[in-house]
N, C-alpha and C positions, 0 to 999 in steps of 0.2 A: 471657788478654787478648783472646780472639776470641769473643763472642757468636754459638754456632748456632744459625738460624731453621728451624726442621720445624714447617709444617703438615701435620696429618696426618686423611686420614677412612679409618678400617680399618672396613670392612666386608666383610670376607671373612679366610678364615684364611691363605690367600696373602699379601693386603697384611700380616698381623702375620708372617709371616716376612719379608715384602721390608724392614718398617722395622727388624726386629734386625740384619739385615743392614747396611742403614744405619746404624745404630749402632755396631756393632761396627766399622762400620769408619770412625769416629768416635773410636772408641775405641783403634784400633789406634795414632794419629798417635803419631808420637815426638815432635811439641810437644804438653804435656800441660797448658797456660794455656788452656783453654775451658769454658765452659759452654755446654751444647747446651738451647734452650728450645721442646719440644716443644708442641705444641698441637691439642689433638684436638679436631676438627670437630664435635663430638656425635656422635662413631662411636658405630655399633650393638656394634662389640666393645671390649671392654676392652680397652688398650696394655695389655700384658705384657712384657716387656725380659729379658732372657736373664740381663743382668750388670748387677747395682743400681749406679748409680755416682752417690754425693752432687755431681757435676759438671750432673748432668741433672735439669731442673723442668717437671713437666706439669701445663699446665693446661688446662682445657675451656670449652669456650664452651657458652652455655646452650641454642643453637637453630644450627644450621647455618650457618654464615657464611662460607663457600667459603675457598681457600686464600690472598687476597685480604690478607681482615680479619686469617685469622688470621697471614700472617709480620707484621702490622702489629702485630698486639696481641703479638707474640714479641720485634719491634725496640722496642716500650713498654715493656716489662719487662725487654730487655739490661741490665745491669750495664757490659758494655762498651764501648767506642766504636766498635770493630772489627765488623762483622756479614759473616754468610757464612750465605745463605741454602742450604737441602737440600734438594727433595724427601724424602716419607718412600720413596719406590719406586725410589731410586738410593743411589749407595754412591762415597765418594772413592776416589780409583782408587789411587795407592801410601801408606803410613804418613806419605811426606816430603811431603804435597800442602799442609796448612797450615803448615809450616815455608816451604816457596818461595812459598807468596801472601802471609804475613803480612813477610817479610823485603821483598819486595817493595812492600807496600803504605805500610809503615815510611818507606821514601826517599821516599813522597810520597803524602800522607794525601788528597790530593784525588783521587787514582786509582781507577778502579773496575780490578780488577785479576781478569782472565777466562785461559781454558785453553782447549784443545781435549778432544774429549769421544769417546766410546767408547759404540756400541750392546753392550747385555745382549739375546741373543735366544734366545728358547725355542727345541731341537731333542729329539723326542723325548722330552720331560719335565724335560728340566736346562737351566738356564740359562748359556749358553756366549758366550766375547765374540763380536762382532762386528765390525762394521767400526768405523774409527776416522772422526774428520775434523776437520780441522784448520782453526783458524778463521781470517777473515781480522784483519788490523790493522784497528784504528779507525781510523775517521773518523765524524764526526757524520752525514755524507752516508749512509753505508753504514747508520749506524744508524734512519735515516730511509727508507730502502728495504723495510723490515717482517719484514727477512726472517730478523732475530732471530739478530744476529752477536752481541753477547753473550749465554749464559745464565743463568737462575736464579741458580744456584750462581757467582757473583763476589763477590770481596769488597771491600767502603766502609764508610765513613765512617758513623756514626749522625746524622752531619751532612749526607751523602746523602742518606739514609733522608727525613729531616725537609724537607729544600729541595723534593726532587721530589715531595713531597704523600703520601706511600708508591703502595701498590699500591692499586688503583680496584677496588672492588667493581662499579662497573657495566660493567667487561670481564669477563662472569659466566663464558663460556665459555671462554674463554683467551684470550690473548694479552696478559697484563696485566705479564709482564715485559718484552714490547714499550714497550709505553707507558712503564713508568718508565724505563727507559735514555734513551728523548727527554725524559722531565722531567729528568731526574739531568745530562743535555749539557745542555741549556737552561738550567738553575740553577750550571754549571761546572762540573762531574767530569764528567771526560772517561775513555775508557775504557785500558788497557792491559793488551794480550796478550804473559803468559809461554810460553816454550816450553814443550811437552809437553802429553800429556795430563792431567789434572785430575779429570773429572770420567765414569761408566759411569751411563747411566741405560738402562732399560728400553726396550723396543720393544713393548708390550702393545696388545690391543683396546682395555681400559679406562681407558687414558692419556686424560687432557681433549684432547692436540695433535692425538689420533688422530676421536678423536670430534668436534671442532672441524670437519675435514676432513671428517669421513663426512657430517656434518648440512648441509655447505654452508654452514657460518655466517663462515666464515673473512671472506669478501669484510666483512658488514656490522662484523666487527671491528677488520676494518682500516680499513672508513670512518671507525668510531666515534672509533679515535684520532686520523684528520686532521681530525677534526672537534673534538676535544679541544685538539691543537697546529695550531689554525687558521692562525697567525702563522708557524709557521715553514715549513708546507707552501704560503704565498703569499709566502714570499721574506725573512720578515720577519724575523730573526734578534735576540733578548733581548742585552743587555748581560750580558757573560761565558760568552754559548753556545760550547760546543766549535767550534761554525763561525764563528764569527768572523760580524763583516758579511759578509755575500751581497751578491748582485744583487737587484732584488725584479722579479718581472712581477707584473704585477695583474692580479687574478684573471677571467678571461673569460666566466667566465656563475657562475651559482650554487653549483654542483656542487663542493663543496669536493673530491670524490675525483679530480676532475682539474685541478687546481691545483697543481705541483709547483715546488718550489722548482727553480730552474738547476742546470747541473753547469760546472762550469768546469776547465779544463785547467791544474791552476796549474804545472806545471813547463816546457810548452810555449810558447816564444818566440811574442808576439802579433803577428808575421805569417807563421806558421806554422799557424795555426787560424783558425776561423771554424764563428760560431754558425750552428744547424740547429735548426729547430723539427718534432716530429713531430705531424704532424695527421691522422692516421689515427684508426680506431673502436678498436683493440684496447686494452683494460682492462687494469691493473698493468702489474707490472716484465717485459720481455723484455730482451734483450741482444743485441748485434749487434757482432764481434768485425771490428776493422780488418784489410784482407787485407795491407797494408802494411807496420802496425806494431805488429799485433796488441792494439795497446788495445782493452780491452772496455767500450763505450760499453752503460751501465743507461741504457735510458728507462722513465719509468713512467707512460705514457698518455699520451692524449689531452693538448695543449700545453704538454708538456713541452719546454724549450729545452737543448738542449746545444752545449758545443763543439766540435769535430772537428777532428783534425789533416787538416792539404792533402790529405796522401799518400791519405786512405783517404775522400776527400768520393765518389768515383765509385759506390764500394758505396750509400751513402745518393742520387745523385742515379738512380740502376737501380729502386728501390724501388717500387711501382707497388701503387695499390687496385686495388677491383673494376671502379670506371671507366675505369682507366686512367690516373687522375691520379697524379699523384706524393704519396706520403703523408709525404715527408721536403721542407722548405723551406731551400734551405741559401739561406745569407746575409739569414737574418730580421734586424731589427734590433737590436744590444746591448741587452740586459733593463738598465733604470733602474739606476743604483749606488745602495745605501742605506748610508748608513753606518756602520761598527761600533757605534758610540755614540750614535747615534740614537736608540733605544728605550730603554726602561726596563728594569730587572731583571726575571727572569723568579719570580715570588711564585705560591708552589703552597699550596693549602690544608692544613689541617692534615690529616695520615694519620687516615682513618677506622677506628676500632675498634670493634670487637665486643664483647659482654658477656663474660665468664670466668669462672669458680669453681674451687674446688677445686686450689689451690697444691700441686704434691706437693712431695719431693726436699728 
């Protein structure tokens, strides 16, 4: 009853032992209702698999179509409604990991249901664990911060899959499971972190997240997608977004990458806080931790507004550019209310596919 998505390009005799490994430990789960649908990139090597299992179907796509296209053309051909996307270079971490996400997913089909995750890192020739790290709770906010609180490996709905347009071939370099976790809140499934770890993926040269980073391409990926969810990174919030109506500020010059939606302090009593706008040069998200009440206030650029409790305004009015001006404005004006229900639903195109041949299993 769980649909596996592996896209995979083996090109090298390393990656066909890192996908048996993923496999096998696919294969190990003591819930044994899955089909795993593999899909080979047009690798140069043949998928070879250790243990034939009538549960697993490989098909190939006819010209290179990054890993993208292909969990998109793996979610068009599930049988099930259930999807749990895999790299082919990582591996589920105990036998019980699809028994706790689908038991979970079960009480609430609108769920994108995510884990905490475990480095695999090379010593000396063997692959040995590493460090762990434990993600945060959702919020739509956090998921709009870039900084990629759900992973890959979560599992939804085929009704997911379809509302958030799938995965965008024109995030070539990565970050394309960013982007869909903001369509998947925008279109309604919102996300939910079980305990434990889930999920051991690799720490390699040849990882796309590593190579994203080396080539400096990170920053224009991440424009790409504020440029993609124009609407919500200016305030604007779809009917049935995980965030609910926002505030909206309108937008201050052209430059969609610093246009950030508000952050707002919803559990703090409203004369206990008061909004702060930062107007300083410095690009993306930094943090800046109350000395008071240890909240950790995310800005992310250039007119970004936030709230702040009283206790910890003095940190923010100390804060000083190169001129000496003050780069923190406390007591800007409250950013416009927009309404929950103001806008329209959020309508993603259909998931783009790739050509395929060749049905194995």
């Amino acid at each position: 009853m769980i649909s596996i998505l592996m896209p995979a390009r083996i090109d090298s005799t390393q990656k066909q032992e890192w996908i048996n490994e993923a496999v096998l430990s696919i294969q190990a789960q003591t819930f044994k209702e899955w089909e795993l649908i593999i899909v080979d990139d047009a690798s140069p090597y043949s998928i070879n698999l250790e243990i034939p299992d009538e549960r697993i179907k490989i098909v190939r796509t006819v010209n290179q179509a990054g890993p993208s296209l292909c969990r998109n053309d793996a979610a068009a051909i599930a049988k099930f409604d259930c999807l749990l996307p895999i790299d082919a270079d990582d591996k589920l971490y105990t036998p019980n990991v699809l028994t706790s996400l689908f038991m979970t997913w079960q009480q609430d089909q609108s769920k994108i249901i995510y884990g905490d995750l475990q480095q695999l890192i090379e010593m000396d020739g063997v692959w040995r664990e590493g460090k762990s790290f434990d993600l945060p709770e959702y919020t739509f906010e956090k998921v709009l911060d870039l900084g990629g609180i759900i992973p890959v490996t979560a599992m939804h709905s085929k009704e997911c899959h379809t509302k958030a347009g799938g995965w965008k071939s024109q995030l070539v370099n990565g970050l394309e499971d960013v982007e869909y976790w903001i369509a998947a809140g925008k279109a309604g499934f919102c996300g939910l972190r079980v305990p434990g770890i889930i999920l051991q993926y690799r720490k390699h040269l040849d990882s796309r997240s590593y190579k994203l980073r080396e080539s400096r391409q990170e920053g224009d990926a991440r424009t790409l997608i504020k440029n993609i969810h124009k609407d919500v990174y200016e305030g604007r919030y779809p009917m049935g977004c995980c965030g609910g109506g926002r505030p909206y500020t309108p937008p201050t010059n052209g430059q969609v990458e610093q246009v950030v939606a508000p952050t707002m302090l919803m559990s703090v009593p409203e004369a206990e806080k008061v909004w702060v706008e930062y107007t300083g040069k410095k690009e993306g998200g930094f943090g800046v931790v109350g000395k008071m009440t240890n909240i950790n206030y995310n800005i992310q650029g250039p007119g970004h507004k936030f709230e702040v409790h009283v206790k910890d305004l003095s940190i923010f009015q100390r804060q000083r550019g190169p001129a000496g001006q003050n780069v923190f404005v406390v007591g800007t004006p409250k950013p416009q209310k927009i309404e929950a229900n103001s806008n329209p639903p959020f309508i993603a195109p259909q998931p783009e596919l790739a050509q395929v041949f060749q049905l194995e299993g």
